[in-house]
KOLGU-261866 format. One line per field, with one value per atom (N, C-alpha, C): atom name; x, y, z. Coordinates in Angstrom, 1 decimal, decimal comma. Layout:
BEGIN
atom c(CA; ...) .
xx c(X; ...) .
yy c(Y; ...) .
zz c(Z; ...) .
% end
This chain:
BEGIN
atom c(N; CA; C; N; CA; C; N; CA; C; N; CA; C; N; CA; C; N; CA; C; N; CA; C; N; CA; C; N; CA; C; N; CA; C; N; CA; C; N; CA; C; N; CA; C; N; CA; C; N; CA; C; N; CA; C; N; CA; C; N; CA; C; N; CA; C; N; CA; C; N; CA; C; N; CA; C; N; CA; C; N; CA; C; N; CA; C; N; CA; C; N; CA; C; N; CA; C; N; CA; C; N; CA; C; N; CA; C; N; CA; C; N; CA; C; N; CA; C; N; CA; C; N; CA; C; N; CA; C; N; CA; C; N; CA; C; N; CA; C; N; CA; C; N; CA; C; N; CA; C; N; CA; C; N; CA; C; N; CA; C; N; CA; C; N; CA; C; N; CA; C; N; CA; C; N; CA; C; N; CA; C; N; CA; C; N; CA; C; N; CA; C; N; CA; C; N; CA; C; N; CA; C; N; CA; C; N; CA; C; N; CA; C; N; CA; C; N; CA; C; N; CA; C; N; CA; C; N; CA; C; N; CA; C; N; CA; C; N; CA; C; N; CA; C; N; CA; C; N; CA; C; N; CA; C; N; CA; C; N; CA; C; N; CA; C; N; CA; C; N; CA; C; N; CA; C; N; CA; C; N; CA; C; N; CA; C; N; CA; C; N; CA; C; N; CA; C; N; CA; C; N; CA; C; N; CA; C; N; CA; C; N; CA; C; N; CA; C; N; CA; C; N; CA; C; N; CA; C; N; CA; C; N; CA; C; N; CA; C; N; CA; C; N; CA; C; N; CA; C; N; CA; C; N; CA; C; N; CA; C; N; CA; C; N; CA; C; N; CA; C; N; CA; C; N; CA; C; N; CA; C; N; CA; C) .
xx c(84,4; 83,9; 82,4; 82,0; 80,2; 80,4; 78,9; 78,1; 77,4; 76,6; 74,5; 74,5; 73,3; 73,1; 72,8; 72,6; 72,8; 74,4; 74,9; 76,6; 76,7; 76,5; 77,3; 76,6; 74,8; 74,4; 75,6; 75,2; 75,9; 77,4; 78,2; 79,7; 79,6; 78,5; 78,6; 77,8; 76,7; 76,5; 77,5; 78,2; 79,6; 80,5; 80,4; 81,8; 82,1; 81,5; 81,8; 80,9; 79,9; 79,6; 79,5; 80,6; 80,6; 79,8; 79,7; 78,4; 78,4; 80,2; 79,9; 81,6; 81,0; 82,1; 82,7; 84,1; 84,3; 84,3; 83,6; 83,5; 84,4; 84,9; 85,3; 86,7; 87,5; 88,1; 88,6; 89,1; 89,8; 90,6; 91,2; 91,8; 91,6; 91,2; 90,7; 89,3; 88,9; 87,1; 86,9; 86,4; 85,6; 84,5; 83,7; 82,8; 82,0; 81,6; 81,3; 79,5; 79,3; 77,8; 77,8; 76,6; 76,9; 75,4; 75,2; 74,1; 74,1; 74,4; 74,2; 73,0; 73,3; 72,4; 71,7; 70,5; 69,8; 70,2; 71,8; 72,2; 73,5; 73,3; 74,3; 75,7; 76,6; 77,8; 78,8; 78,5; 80,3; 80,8; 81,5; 82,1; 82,7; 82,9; 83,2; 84,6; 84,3; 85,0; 86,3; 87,2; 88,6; 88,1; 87,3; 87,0; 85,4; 85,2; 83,8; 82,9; 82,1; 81,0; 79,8; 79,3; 77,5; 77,1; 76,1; 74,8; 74,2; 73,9; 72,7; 71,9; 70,6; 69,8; 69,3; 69,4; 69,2; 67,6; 67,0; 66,1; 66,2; 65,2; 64,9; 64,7; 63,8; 63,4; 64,0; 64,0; 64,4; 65,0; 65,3; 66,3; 67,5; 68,4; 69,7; 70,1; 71,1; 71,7; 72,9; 73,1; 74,7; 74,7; 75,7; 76,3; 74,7; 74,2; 72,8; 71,4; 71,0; 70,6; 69,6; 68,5; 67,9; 66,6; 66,6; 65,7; 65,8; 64,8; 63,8; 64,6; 64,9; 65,3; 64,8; 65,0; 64,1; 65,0; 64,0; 64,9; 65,3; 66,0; 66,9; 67,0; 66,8; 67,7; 68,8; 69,8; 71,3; 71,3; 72,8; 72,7; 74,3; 74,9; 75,9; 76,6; 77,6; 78,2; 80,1; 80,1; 81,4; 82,4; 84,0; 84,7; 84,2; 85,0; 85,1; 83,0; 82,3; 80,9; 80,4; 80,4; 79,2; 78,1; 77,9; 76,4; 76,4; 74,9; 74,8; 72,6; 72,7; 70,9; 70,5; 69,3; 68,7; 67,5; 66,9; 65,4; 65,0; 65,8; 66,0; 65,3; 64,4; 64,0; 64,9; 64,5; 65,3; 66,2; 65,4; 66,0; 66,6; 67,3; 68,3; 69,6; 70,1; 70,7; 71,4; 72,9; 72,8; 74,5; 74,4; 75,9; 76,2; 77,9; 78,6; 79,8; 80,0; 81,2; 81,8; 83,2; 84,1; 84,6; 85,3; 86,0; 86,7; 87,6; 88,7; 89,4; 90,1; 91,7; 90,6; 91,6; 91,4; 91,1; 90,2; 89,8; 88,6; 88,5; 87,1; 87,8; 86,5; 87,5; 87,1; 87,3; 87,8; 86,1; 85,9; 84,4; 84,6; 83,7; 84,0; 82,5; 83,1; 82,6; 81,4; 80,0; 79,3; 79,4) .
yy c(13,3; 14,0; 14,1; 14,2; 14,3; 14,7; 14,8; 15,5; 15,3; 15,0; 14,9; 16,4; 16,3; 17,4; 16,9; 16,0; 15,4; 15,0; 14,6; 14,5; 15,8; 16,6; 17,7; 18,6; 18,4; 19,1; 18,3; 17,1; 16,0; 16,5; 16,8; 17,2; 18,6; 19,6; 20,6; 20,8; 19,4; 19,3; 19,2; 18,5; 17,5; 19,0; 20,0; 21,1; 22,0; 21,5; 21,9; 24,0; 23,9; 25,0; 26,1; 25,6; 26,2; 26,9; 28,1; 28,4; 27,5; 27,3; 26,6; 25,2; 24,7; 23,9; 23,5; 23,4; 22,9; 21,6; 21,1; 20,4; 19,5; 20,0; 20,1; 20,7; 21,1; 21,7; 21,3; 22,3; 21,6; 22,6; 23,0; 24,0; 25,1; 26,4; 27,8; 27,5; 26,5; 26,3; 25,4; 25,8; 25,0; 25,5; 24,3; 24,0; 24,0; 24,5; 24,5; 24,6; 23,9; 24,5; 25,1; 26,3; 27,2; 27,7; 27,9; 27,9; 28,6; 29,8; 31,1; 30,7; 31,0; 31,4; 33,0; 33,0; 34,2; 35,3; 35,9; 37,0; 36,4; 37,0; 36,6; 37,2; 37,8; 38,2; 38,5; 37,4; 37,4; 38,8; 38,7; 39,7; 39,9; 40,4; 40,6; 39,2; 38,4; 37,2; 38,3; 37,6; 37,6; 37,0; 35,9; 35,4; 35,7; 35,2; 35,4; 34,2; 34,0; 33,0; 33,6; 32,1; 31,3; 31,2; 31,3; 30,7; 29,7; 28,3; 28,0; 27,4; 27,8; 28,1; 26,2; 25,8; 24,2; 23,9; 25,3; 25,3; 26,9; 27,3; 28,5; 29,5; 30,8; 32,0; 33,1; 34,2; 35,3; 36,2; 37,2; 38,4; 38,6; 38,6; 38,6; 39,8; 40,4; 41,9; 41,5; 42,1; 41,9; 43,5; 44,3; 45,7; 46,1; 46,3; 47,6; 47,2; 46,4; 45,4; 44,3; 44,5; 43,3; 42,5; 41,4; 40,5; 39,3; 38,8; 37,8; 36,5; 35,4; 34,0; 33,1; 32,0; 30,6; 29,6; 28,2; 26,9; 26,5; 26,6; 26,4; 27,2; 29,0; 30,0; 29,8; 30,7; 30,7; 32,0; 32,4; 33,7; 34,0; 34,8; 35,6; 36,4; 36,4; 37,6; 37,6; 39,3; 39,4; 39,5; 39,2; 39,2; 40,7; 40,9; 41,8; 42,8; 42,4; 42,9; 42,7; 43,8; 43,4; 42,5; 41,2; 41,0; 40,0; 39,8; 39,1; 38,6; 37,8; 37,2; 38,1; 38,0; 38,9; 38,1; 38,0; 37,6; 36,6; 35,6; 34,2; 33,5; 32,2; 31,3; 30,5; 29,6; 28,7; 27,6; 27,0; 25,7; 26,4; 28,1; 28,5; 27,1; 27,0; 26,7; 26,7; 26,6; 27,2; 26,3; 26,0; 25,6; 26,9; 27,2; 28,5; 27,8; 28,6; 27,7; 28,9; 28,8; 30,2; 29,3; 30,1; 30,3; 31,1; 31,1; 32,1; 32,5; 33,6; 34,2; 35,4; 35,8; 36,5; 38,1; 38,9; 39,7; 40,0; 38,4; 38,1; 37,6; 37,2; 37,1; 38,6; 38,5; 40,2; 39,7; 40,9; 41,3; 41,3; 40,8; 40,9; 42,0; 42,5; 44,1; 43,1; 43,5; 42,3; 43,2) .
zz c(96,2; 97,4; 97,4; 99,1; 98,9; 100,1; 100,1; 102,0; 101,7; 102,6; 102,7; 103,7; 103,4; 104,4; 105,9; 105,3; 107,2; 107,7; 107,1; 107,6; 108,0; 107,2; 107,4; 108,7; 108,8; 110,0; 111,4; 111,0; 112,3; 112,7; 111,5; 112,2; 112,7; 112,5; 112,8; 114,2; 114,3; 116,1; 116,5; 116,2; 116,8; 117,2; 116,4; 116,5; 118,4; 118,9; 120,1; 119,9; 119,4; 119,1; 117,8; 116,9; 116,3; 114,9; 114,6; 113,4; 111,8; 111,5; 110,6; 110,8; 109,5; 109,4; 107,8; 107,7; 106,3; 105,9; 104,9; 104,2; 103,2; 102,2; 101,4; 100,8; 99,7; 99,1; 97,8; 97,2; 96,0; 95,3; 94,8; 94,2; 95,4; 94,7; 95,3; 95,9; 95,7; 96,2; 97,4; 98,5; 99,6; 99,8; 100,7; 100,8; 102,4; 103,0; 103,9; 104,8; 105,8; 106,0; 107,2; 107,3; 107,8; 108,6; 110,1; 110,9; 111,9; 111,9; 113,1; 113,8; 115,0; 116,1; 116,4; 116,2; 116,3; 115,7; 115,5; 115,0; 114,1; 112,8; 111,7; 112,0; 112,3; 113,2; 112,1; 110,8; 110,0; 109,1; 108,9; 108,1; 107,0; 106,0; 104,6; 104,4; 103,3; 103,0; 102,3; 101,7; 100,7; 99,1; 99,2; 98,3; 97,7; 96,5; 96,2; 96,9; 96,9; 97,7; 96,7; 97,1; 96,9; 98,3; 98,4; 99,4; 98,6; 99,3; 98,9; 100,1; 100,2; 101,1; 101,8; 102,3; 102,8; 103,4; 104,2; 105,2; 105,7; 106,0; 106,9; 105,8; 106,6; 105,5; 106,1; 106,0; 106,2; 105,1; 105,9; 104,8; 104,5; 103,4; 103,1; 102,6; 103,5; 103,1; 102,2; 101,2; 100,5; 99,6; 100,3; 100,1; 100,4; 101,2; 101,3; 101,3; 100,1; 99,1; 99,8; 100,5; 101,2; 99,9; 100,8; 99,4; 100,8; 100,5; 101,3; 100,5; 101,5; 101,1; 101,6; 100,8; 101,2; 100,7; 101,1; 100,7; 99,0; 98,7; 97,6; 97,0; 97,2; 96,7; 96,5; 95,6; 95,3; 95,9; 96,5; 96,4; 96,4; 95,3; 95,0; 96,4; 96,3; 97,4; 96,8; 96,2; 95,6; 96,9; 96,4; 97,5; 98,2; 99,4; 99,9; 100,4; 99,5; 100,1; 102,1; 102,6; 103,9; 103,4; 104,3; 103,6; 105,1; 105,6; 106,7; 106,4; 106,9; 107,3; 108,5; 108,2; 108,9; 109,2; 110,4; 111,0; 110,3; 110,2; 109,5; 111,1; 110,4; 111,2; 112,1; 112,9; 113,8; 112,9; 112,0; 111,1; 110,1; 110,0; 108,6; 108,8; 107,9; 107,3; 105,9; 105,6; 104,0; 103,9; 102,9; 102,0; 101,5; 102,0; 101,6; 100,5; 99,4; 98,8; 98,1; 98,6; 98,2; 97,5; 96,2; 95,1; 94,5; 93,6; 93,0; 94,2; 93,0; 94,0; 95,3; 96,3; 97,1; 96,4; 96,8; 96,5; 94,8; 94,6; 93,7; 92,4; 91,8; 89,9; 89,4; 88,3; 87,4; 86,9; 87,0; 86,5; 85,2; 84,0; 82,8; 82,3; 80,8; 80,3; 80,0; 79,7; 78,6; 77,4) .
% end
């Protein structure tokens, strides 16, 4: 399996509108890319998720928690967290990729 980041902007012109689109899958993990319009809207996932940042800067809230992002940041978000972009540029864009069971993996002690 693959995507460019151009395939993947292109099927997501293609979505008749839509903010993101899936990619991918395999087991518990998909793949998807993902490009809000002006105001970030989503809401707490089931699963754990990655960001990784494609294009565009702005601010990323996850549980309270704001920090400034850019192009090829990673960014964490446990299942179940609020977390949304904030005052992100025109060209954001970002690869979302959920994983594990629903409601996150088990946090381990270090």
């Amino acid at each position: 399996m693959k995507s460019t980041v151009a395939e993947a902007l292109q099927k997501l012109d293609g979505s008749d509108g839509a903010l993101f689109v899936k990619l991918m899958e395999h087991g518990s993990m998909s793949v998807e890319i993902y490009r809000p319009v002006e105001t970030d809207r989503q809401t707490p996932h089931l699963q754990d998720e990655l960001y990784v940042v494609i294009s565009g800067t702005g601010y990323f809230m996850n549980n309270g928690e704001y920090s400034p992002f850019g192009p090829g940041d990673i960014l964490f978000v446990p299942a179940g967290a609020e977390h949304r972009f904030e005052n992100f540029s025109e060209d954001f864009a970002a690869w979302v990729i959920f994983y594990g069971p629903e409601g996150g993996e088990e946090r381990r002690q270090a």
